[in-house]
PDB file with SEQRES, HELIX, SHEET and CRYST1 records, atoms N, CA, C and O in Angstrom:
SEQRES   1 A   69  UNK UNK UNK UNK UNK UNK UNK UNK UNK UNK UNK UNK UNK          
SEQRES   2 A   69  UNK UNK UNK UNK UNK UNK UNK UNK UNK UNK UNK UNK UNK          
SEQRES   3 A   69  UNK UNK UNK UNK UNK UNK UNK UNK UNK UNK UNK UNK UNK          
SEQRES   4 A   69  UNK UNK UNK UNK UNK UNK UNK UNK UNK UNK UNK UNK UNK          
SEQRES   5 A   69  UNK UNK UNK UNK UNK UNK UNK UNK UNK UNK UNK UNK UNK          
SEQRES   6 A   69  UNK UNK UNK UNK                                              
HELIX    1 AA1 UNK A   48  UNK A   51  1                                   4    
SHEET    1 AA1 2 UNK A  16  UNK A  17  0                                        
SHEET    2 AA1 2 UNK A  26  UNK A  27 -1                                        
CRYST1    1.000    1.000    1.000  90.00  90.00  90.00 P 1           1          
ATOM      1  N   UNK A   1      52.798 -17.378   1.310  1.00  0.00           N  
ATOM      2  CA  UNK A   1      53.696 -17.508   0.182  1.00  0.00           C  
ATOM      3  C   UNK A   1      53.308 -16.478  -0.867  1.00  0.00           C  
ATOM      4  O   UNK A   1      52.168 -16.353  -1.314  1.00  0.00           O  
ATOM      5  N   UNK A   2      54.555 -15.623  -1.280  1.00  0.00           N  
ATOM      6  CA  UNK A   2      53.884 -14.405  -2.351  1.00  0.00           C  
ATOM      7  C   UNK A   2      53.892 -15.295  -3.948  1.00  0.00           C  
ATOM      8  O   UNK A   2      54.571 -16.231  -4.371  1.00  0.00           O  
ATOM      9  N   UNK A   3      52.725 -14.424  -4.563  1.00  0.00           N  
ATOM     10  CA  UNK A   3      52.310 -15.032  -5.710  1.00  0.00           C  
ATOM     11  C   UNK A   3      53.248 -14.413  -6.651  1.00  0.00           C  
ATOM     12  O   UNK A   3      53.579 -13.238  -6.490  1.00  0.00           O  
ATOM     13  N   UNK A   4      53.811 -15.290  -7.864  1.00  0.00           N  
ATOM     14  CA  UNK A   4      54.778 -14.705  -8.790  1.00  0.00           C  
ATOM     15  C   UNK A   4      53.841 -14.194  -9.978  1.00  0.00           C  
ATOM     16  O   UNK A   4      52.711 -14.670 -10.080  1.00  0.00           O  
ATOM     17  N   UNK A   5      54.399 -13.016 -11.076  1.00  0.00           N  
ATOM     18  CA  UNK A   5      53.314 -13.106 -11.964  1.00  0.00           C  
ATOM     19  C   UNK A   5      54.208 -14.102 -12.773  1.00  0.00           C  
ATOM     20  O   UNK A   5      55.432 -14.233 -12.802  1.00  0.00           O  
ATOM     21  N   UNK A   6      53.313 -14.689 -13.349  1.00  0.00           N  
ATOM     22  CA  UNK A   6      53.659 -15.931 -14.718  1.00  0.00           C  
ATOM     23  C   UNK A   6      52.851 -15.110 -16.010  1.00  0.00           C  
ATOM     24  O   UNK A   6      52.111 -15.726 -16.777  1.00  0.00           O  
ATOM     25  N   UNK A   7      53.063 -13.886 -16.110  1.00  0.00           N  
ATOM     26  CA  UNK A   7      52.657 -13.077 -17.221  1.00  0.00           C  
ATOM     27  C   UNK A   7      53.791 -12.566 -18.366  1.00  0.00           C  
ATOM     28  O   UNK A   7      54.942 -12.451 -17.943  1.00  0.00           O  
ATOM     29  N   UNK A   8      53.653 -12.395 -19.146  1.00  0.00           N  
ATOM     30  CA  UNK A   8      55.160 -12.090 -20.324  1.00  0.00           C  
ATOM     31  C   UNK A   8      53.750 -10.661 -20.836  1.00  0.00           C  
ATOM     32  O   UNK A   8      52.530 -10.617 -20.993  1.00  0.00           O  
ATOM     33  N   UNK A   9      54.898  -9.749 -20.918  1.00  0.00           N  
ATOM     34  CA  UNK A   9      53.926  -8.181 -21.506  1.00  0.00           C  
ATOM     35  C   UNK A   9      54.535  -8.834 -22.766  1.00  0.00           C  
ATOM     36  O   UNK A   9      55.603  -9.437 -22.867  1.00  0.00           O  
ATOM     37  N   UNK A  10      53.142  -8.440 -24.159  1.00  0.00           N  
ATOM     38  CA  UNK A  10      53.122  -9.108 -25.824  1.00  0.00           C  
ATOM     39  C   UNK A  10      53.211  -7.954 -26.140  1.00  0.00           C  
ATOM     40  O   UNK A  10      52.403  -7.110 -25.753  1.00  0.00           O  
ATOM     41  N   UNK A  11      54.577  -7.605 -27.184  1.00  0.00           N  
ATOM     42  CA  UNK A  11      54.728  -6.645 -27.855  1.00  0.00           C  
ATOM     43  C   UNK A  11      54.976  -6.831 -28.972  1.00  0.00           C  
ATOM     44  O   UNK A  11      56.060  -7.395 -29.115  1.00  0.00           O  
ATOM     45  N   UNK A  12      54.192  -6.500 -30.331  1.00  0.00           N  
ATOM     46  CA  UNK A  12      54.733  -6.607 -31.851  1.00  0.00           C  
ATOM     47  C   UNK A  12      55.602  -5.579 -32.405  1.00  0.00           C  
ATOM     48  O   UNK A  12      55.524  -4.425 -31.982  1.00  0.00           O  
ATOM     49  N   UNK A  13      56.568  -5.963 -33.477  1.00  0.00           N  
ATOM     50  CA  UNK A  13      57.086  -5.282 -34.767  1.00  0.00           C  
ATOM     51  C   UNK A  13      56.701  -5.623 -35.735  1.00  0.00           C  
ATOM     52  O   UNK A  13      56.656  -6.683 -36.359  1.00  0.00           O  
ATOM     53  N   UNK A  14      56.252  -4.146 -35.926  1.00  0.00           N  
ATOM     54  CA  UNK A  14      55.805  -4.331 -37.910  1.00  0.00           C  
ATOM     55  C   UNK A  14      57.289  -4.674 -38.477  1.00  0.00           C  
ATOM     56  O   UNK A  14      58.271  -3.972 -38.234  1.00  0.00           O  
ATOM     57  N   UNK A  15      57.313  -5.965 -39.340  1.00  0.00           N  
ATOM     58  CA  UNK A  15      57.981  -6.332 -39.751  1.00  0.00           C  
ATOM     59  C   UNK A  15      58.381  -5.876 -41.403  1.00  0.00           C  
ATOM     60  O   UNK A  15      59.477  -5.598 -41.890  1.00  0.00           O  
ATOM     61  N   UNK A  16      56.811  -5.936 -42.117  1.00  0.00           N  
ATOM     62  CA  UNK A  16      56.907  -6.305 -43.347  1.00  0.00           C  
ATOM     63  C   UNK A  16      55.246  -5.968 -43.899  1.00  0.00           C  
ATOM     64  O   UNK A  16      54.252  -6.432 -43.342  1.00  0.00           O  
ATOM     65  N   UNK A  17      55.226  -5.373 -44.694  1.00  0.00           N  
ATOM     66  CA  UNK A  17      54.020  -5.133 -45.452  1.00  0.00           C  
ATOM     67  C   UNK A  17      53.728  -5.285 -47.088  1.00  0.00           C  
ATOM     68  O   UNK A  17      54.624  -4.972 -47.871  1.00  0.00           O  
ATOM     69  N   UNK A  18      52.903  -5.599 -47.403  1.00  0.00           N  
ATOM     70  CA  UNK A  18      52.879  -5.775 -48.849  1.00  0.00           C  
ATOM     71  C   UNK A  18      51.153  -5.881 -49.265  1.00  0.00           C  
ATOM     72  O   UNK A  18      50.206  -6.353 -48.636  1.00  0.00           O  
ATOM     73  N   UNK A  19      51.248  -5.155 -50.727  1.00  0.00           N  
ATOM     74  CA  UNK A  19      49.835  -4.989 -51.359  1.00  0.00           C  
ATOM     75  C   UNK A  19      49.649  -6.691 -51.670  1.00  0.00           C  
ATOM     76  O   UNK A  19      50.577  -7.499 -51.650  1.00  0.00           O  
ATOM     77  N   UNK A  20      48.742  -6.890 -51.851  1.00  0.00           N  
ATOM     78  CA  UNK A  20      48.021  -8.158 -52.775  1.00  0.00           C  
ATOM     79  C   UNK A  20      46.681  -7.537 -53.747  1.00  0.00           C  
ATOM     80  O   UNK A  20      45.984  -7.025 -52.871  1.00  0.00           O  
ATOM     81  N   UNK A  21      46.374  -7.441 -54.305  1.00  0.00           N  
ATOM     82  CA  UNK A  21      45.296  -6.494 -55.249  1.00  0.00           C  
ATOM     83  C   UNK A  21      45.147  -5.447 -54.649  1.00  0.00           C  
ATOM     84  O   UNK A  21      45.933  -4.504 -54.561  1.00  0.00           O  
ATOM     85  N   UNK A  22      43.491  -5.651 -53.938  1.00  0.00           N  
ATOM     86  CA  UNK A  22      43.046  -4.245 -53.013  1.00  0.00           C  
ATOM     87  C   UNK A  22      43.546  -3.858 -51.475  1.00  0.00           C  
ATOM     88  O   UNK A  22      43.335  -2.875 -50.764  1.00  0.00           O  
ATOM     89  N   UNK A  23      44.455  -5.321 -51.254  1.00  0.00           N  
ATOM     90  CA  UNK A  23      43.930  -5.603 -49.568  1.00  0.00           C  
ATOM     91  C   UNK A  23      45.554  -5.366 -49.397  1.00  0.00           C  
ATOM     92  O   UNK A  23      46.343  -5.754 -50.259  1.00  0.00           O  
ATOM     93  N   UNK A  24      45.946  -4.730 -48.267  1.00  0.00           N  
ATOM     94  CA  UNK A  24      46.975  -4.720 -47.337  1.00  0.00           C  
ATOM     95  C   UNK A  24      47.530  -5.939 -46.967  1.00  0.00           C  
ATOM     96  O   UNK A  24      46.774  -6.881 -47.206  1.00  0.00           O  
ATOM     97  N   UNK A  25      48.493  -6.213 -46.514  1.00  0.00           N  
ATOM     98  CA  UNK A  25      48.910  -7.237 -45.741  1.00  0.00           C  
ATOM     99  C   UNK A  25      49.747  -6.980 -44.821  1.00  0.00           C  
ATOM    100  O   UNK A  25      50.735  -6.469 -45.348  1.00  0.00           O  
ATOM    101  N   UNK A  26      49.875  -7.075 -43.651  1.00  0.00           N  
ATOM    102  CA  UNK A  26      51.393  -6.853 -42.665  1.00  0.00           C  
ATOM    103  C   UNK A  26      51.768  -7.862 -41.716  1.00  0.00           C  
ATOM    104  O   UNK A  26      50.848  -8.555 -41.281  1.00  0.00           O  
ATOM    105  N   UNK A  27      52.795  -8.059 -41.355  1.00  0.00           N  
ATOM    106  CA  UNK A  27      53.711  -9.080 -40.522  1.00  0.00           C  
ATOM    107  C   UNK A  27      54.179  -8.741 -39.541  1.00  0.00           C  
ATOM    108  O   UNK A  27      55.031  -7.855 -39.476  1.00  0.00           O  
ATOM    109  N   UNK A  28      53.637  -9.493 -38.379  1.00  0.00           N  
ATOM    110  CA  UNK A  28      54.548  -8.963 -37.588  1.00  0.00           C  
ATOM    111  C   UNK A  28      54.479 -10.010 -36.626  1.00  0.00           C  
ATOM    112  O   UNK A  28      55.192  -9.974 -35.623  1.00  0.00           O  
ATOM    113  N   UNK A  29      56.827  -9.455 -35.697  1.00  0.00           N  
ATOM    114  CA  UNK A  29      57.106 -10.691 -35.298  1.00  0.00           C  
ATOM    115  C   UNK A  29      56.699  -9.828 -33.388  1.00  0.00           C  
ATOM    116  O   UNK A  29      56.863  -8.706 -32.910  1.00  0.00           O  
ATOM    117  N   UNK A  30      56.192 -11.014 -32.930  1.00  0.00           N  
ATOM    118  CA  UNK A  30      56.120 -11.314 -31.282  1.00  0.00           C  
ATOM    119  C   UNK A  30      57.322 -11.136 -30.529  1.00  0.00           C  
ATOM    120  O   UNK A  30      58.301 -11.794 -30.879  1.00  0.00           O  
ATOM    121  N   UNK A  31      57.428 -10.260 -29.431  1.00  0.00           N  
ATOM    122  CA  UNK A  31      58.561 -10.646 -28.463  1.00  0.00           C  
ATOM    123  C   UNK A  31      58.894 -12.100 -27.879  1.00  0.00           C  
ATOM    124  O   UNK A  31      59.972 -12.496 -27.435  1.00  0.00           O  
ATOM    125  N   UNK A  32      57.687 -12.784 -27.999  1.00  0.00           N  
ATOM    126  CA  UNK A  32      57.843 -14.154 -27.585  1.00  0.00           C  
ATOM    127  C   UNK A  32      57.995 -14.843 -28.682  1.00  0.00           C  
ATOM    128  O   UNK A  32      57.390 -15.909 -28.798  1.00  0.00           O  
ATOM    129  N   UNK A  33      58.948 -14.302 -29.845  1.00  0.00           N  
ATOM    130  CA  UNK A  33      58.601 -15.329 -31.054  1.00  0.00           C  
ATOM    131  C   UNK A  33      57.569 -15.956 -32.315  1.00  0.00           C  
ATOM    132  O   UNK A  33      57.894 -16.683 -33.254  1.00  0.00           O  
ATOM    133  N   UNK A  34      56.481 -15.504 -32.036  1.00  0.00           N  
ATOM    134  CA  UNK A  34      55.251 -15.607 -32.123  1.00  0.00           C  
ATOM    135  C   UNK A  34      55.612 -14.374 -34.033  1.00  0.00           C  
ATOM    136  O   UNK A  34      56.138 -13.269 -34.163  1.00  0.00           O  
ATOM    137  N   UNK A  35      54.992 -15.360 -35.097  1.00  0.00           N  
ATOM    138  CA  UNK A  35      54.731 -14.311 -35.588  1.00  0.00           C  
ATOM    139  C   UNK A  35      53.179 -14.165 -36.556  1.00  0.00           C  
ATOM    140  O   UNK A  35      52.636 -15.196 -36.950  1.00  0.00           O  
ATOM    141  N   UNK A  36      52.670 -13.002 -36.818  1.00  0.00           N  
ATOM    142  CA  UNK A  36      51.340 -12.779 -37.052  1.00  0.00           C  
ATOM    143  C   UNK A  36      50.975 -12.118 -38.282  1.00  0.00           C  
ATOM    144  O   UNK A  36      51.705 -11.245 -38.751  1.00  0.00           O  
ATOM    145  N   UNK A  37      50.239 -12.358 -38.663  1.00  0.00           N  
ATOM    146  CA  UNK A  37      49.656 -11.498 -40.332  1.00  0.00           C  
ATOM    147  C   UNK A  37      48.232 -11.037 -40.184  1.00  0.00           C  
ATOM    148  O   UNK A  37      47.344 -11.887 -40.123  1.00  0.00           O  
ATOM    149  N   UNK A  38      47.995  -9.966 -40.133  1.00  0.00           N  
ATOM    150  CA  UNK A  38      46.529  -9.544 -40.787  1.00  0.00           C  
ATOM    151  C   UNK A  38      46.394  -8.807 -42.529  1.00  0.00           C  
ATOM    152  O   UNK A  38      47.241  -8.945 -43.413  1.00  0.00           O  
ATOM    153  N   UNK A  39      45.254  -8.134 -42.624  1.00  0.00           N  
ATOM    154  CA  UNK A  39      44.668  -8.442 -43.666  1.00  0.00           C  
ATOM    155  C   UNK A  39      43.758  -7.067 -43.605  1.00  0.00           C  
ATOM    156  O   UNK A  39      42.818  -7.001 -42.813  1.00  0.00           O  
ATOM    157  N   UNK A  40      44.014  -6.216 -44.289  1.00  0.00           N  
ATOM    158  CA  UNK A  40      43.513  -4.571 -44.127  1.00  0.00           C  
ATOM    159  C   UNK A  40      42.483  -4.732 -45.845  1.00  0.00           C  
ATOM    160  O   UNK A  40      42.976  -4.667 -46.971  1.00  0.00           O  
ATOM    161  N   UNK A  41      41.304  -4.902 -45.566  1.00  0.00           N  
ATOM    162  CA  UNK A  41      40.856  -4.610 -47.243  1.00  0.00           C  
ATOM    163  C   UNK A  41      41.012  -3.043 -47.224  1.00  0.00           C  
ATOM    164  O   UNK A  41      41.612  -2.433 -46.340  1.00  0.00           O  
ATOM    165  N   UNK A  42      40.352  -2.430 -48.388  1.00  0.00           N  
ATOM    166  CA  UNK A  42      40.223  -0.780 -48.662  1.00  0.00           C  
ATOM    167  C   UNK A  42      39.191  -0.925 -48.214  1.00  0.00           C  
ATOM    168  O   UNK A  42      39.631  -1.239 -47.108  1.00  0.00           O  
ATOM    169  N   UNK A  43      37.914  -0.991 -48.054  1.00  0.00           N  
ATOM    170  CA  UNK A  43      37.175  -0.524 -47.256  1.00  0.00           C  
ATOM    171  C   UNK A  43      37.056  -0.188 -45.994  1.00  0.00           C  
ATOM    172  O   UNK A  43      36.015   0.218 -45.476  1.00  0.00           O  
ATOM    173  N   UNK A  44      38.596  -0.412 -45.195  1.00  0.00           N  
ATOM    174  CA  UNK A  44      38.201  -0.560 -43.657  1.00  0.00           C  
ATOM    175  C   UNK A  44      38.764   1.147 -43.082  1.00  0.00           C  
ATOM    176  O   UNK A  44      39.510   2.055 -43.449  1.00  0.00           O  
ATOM    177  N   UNK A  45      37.952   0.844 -42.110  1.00  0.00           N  
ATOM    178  CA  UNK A  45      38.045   2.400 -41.445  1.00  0.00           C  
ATOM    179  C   UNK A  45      38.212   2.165 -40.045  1.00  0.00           C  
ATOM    180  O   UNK A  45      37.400   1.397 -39.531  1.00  0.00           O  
ATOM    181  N   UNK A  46      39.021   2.625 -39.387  1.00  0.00           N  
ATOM    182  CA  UNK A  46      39.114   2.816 -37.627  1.00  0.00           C  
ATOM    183  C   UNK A  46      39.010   4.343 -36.730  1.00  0.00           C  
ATOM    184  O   UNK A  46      39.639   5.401 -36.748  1.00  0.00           O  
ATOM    185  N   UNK A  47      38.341   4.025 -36.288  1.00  0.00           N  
ATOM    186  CA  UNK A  47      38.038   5.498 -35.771  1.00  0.00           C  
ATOM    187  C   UNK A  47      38.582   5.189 -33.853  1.00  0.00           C  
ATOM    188  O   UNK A  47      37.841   4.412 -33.251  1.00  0.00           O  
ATOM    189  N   UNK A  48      39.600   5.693 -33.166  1.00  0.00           N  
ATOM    190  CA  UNK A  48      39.826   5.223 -31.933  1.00  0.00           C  
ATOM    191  C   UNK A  48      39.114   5.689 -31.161  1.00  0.00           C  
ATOM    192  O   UNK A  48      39.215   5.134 -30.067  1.00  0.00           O  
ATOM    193  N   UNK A  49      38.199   6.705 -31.203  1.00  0.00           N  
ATOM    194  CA  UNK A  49      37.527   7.204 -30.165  1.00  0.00           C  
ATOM    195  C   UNK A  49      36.307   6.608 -30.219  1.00  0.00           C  
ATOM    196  O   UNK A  49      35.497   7.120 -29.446  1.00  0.00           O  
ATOM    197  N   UNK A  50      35.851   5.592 -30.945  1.00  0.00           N  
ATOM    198  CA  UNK A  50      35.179   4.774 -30.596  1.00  0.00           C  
ATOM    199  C   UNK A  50      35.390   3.525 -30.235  1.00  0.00           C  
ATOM    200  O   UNK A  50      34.491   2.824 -29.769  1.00  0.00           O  
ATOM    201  N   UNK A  51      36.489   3.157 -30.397  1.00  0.00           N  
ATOM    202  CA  UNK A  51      37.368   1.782 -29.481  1.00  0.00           C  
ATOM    203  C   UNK A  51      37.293   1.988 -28.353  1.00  0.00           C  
ATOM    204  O   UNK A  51      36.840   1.033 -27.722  1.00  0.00           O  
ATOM    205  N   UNK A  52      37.649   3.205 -27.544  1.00  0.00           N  
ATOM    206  CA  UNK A  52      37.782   3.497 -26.306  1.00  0.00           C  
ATOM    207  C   UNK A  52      36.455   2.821 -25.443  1.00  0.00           C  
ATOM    208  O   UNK A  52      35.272   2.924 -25.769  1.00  0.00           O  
ATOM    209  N   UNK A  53      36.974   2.142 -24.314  1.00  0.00           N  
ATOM    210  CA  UNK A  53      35.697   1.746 -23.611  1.00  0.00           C  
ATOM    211  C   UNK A  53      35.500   2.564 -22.401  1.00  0.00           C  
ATOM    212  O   UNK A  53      36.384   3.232 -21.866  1.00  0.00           O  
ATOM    213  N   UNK A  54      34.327   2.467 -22.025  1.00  0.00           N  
ATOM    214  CA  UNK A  54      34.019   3.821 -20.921  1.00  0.00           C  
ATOM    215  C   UNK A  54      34.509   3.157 -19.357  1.00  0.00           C  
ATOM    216  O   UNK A  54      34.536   1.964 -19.054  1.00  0.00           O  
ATOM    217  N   UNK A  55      34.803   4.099 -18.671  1.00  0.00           N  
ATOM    218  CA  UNK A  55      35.651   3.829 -17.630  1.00  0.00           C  
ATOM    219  C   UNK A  55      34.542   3.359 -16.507  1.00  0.00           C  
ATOM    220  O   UNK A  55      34.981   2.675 -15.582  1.00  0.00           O  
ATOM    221  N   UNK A  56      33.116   3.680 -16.519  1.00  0.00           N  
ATOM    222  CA  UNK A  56      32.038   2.438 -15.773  1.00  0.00           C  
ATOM    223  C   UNK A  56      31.355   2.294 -16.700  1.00  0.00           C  
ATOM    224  O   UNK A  56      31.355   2.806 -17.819  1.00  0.00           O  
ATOM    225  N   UNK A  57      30.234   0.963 -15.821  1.00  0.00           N  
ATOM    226  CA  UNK A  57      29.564   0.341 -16.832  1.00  0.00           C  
ATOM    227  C   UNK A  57      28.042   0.716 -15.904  1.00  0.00           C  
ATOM    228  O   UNK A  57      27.959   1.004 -14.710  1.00  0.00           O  
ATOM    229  N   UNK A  58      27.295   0.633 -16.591  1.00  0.00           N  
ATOM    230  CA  UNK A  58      26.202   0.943 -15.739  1.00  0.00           C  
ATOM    231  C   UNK A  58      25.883  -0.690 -15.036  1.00  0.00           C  
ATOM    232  O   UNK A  58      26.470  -1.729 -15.338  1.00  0.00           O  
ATOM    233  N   UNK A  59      24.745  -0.512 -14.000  1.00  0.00           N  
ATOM    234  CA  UNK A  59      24.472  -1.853 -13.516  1.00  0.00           C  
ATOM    235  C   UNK A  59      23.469  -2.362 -14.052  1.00  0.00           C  
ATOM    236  O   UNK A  59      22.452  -1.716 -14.303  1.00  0.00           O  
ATOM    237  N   UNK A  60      23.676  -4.063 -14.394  1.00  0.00           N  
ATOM    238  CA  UNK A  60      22.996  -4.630 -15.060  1.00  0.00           C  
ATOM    239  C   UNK A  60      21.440  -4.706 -14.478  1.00  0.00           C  
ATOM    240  O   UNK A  60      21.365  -4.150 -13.382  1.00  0.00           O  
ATOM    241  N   UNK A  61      20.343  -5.189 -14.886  1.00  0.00           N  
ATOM    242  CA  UNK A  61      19.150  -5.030 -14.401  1.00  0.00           C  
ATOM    243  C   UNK A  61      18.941  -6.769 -13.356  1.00  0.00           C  
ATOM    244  O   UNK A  61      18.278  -6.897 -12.326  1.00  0.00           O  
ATOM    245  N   UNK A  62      19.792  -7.924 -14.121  1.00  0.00           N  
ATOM    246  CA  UNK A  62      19.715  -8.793 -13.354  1.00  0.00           C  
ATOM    247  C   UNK A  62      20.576  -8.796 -12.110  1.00  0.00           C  
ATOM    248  O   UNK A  62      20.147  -9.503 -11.197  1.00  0.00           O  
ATOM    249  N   UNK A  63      22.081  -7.928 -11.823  1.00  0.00           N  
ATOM    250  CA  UNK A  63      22.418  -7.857 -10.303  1.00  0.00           C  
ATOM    251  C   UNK A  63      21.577  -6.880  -9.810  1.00  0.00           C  
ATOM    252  O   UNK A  63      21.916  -6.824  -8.628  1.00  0.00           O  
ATOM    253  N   UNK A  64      20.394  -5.801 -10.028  1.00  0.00           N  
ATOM    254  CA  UNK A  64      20.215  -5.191  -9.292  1.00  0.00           C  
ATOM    255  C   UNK A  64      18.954  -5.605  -8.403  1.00  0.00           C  
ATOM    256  O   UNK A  64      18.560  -5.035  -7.386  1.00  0.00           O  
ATOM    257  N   UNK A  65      18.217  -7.145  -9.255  1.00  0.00           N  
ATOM    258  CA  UNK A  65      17.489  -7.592  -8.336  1.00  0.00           C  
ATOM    259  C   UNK A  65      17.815  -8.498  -7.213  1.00  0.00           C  
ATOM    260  O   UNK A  65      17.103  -8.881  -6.284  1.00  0.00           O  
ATOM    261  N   UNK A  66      19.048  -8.756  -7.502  1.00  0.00           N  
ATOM    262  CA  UNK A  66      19.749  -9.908  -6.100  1.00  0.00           C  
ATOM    263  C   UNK A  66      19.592  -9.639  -5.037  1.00  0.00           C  
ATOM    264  O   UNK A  66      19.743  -8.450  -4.756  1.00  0.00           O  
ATOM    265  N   UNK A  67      19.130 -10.821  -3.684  1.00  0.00           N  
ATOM    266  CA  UNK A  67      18.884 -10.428  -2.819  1.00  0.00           C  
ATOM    267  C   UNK A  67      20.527 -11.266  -1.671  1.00  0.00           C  
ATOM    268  O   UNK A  67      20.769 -12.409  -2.060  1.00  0.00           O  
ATOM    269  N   UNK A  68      21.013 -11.019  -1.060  1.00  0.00           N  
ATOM    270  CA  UNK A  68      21.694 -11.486  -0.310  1.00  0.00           C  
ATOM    271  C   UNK A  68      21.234 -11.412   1.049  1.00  0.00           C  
ATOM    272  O   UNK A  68      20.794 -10.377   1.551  1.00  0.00           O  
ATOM    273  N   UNK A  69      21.350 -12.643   1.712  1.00  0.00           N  
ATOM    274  CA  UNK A  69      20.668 -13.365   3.239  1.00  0.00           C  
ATOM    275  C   UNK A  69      21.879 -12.887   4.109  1.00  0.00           C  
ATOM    276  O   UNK A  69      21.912 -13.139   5.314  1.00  0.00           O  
TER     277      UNK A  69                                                      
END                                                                             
């Protein structure tokens, strides 16, 4: 029997933004309805090339002592 996906791809729209003193605010609505707010102070900084995660991982030191029978 083939497996169905039961997955929905989550996509936001910036809806709506607004100052409050120092801090950002933005809205945004879900393709599934869903809607969300974060919260940007001025101090924050994003740099993406350090988000990026590396494409291997090295091997941990506890699988490399496993023994399999």
């Amino acid at each position: 029997m083939p497996l169905n996906d039961q997955t929905t791809k989550r996509e936001a729209i910036l809806t709506q933004t607004f100052h409050e003193g120092d801090t950002i605010r933005a809205q945004y609505r879900w393709n599934t309805g869903e809607i969300s707010q974060i919260s940007v102070p001025p101090n924050f900084c994003f740099d993406p090339t350090a988000a990026v995660r590396p494409k291997s991982y090295g091997r941990s030191a506890l699988a490399s002592h496993t023994n399999v029978d």
